[in-house]
C-alpha positions as CSV (number, residue, x, y, z in Angstrom):
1,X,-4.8,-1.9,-0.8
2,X,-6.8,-4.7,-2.6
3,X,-8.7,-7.1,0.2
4,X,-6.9,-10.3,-1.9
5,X,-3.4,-10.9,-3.5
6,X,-3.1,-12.1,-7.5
7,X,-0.3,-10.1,-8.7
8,X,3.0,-9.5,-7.4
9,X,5.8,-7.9,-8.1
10,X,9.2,-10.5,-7.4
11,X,13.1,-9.4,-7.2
12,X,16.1,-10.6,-5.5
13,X,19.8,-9.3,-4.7
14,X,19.3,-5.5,-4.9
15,X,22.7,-5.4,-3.3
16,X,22.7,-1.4,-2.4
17,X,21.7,-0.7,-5.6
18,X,19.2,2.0,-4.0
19,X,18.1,3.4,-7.7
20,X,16.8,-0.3,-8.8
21,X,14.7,-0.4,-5.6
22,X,13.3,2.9,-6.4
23,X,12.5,2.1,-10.0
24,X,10.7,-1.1,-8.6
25,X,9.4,1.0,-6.0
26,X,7.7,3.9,-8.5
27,X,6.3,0.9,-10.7
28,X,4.5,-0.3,-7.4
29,X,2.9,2.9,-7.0
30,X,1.6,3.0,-10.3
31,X,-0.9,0.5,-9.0
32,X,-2.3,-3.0,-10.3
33,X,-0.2,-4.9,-7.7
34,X,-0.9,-6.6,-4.7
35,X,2.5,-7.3,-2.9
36,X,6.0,-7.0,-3.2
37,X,8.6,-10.0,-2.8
38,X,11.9,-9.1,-2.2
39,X,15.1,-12.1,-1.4
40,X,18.6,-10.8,-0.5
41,X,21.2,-9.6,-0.8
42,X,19.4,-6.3,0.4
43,X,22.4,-3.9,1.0
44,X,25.9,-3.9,-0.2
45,X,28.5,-5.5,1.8
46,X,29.7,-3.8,4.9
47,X,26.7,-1.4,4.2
48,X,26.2,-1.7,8.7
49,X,22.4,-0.5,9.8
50,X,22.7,2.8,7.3
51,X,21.7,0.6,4.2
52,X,18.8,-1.1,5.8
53,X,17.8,2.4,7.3
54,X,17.7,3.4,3.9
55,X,16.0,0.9,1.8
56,X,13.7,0.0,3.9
57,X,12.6,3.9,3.6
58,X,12.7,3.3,-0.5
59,X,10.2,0.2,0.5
60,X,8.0,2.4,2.7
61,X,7.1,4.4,-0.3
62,X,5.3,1.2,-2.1
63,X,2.1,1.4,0.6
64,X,1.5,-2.3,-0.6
65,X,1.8,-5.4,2.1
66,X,5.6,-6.2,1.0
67,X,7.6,-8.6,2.0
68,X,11.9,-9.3,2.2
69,X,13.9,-12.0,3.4
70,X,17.9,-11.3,3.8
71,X,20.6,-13.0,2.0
72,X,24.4,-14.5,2.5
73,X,25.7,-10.8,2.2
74,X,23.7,-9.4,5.0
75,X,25.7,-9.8,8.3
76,X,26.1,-9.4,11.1
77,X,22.2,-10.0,11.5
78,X,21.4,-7.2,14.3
79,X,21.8,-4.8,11.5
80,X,18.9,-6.1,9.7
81,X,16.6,-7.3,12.5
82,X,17.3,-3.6,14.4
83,X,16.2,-1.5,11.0
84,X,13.4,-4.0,10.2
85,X,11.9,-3.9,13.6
86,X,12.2,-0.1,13.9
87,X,10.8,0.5,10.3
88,X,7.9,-2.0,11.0
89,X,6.6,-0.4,13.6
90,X,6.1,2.8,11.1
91,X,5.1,1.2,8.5
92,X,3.3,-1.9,9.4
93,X,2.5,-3.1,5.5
94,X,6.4,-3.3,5.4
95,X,7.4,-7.6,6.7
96,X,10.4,-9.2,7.3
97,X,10.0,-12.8,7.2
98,X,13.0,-14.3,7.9
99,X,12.0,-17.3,9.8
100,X,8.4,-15.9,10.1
101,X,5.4,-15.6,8.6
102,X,2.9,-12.8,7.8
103,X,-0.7,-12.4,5.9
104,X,-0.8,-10.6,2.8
105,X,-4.3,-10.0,1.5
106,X,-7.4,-12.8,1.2
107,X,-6.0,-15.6,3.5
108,X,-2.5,-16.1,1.8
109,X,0.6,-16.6,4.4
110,X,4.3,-15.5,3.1
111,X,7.2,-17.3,4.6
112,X,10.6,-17.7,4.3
113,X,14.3,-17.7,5.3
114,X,17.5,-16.3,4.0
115,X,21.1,-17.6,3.8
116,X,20.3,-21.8,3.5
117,X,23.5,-24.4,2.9
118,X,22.8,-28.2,2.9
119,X,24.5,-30.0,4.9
120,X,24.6,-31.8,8.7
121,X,28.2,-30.3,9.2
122,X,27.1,-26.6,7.8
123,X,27.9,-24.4,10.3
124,X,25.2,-21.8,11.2
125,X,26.6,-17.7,11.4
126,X,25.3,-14.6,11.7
127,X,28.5,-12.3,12.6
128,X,30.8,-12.6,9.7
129,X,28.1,-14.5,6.7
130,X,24.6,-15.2,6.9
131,X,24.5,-19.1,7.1
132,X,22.0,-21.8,8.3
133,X,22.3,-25.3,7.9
134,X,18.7,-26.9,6.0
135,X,17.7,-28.9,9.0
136,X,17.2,-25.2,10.7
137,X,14.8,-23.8,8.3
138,X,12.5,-27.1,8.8
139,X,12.4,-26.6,12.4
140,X,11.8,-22.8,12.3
141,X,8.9,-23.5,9.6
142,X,7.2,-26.5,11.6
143,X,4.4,-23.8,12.5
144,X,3.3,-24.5,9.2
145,X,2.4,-27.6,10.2
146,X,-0.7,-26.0,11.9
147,X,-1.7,-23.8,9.3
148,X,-2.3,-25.9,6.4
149,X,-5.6,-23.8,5.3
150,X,-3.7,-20.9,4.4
151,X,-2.9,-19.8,1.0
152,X,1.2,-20.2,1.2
153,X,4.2,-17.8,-0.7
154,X,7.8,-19.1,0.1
155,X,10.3,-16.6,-0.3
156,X,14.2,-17.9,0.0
157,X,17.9,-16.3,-0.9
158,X,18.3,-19.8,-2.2
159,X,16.9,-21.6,-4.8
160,X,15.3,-25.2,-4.1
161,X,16.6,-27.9,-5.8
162,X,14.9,-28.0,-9.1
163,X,15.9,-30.0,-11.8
164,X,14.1,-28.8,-14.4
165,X,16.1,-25.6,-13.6
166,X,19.3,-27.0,-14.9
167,X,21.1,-25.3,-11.4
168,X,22.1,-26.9,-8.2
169,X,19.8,-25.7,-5.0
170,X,18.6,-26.8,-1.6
171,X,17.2,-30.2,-1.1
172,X,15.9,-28.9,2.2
173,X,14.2,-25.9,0.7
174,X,12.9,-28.3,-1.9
175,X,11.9,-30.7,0.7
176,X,9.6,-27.7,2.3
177,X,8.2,-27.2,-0.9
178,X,7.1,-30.5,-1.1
179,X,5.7,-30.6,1.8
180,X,3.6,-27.7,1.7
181,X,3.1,-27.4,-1.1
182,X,3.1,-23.2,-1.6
183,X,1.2,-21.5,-4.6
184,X,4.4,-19.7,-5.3
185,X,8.3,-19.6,-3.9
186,X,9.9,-16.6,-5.1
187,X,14.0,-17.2,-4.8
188,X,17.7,-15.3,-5.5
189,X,19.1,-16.2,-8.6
190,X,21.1,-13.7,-11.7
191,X,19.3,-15.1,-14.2
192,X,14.9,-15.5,-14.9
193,X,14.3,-18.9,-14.3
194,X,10.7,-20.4,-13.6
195,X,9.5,-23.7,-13.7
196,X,7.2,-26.5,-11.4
197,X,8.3,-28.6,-8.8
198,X,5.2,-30.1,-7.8
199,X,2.1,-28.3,-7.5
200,X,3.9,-25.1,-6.6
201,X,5.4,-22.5,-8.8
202,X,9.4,-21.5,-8.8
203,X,10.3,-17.9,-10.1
204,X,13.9,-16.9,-9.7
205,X,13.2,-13.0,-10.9
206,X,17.0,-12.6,-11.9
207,X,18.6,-9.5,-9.2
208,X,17.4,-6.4,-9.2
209,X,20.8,-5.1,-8.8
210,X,21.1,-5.6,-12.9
211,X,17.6,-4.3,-13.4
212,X,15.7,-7.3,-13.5
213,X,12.6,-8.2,-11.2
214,X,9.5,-10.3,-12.5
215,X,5.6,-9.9,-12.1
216,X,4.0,-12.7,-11.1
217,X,-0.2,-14.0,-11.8
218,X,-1.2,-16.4,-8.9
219,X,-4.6,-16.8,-10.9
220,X,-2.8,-17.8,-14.1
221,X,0.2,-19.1,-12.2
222,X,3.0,-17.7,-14.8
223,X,5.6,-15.4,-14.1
224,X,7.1,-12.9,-16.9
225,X,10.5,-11.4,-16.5
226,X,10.8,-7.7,-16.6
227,X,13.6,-5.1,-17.3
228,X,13.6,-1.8,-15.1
């Protein structure tokens, strides 16, 4: 592994599709990249703890820092937190950061959050949908507040709110951005989008579960979309 982090490779929604994840997976280990970024949907619906179990042992296989944040599709929450915590221990390059942070390479933090709906009256679930109202994903970011020096990659199952992008998204999310102020945010979306809001660059890499992912050049800040 490479002591600093330039380029990554960025999918979303693999939705069970295990032989997508291990295409990405075998492209890892082919070398030149210094992370993986991976937004949910991980596993199919109703998948239980056996689809974490087994892509997280797909993801084991990349040996780079990697990184995954779960999506509306992945509930009840246990599941997810019970295979990630047991596969993390293992494998300690492998990070779930779903309301959490973690280091990747030369002083850059990855953060993020999956399952965000605007909205005071949104009611939060974790048993029968993954949903969190916005106001919740400022409040479990705040640390972020005290670690301004870092290097920062957002990664969200939903898109911020992005004109540019021609498609509705989170006000909240955008909000953090703005804020921030992150080099990149990688986010869920069918279709390769990318564009600027701010200072900070937005790659939606299209899902994986189609055969789409994107890579991703923090030192030229441009993202190209990629078929498997």
């Amino acid at each position: 592994m490479r002591n600093f982090t330039r380029t990554i490779l960025a999918a979303s929604n693999p939705a069970g599709n295990l032989k997508a994840v291990e295409a990405l997976v075998e492209l890892a280990r082919q070398g030149g990249f210094d992370a993986l970024l991976l937004a949910g949907n991980l596993t199919a619906k109703s998948a239980g703890s056996a689809g974490y179990r087994d892509l997280f042992k797909i993801l084991a296989k990349t040996n780079l820092p990697t990184f995954y944040v779960p999506g509306p599709d992945d509930f009840p929450i246990q599941h997810y937190l019970f295979e990630a915590a047991s596969i993390e221990v293992v494998f300690p390059y492998l990070h779930g950061v779903h309301g959490a942070f973690c280091l990747a390479p030369g002083h850059v933090l990855v953060c993020g959050m999956g399952g965000i709906v605007d909205g005071a009256e949104t009611e939060r679930e974790e048993g029968q949908a993954l949903r969190y109202p916005g106001w919740e994903v400022v409040y479990r970011l705040k640390f972020l507040q005290e670690l301004r020096d870092y290097s920062k990659l957002f990664l969200f199952a939903t898109p911020p709110a992005h004109k540019g992008l021609h498609r509705s998204g989170s006000e909240s999310l955008a909000e953090l951005v703005g804020t921030y102020k992150p080099r990149l945010v990688v986010a869920a979306g069918k279709e390769f989008q990318t564009g600027w809001l701010g200072r900070s660059l937005i790659v939606l890499p299209g899902h994986l579960s189609d055969g789409h992912y994107a890579v991703v050049d923090l030192d030229e800040q441009r993202a190209e979309l990629r078929q498997l």
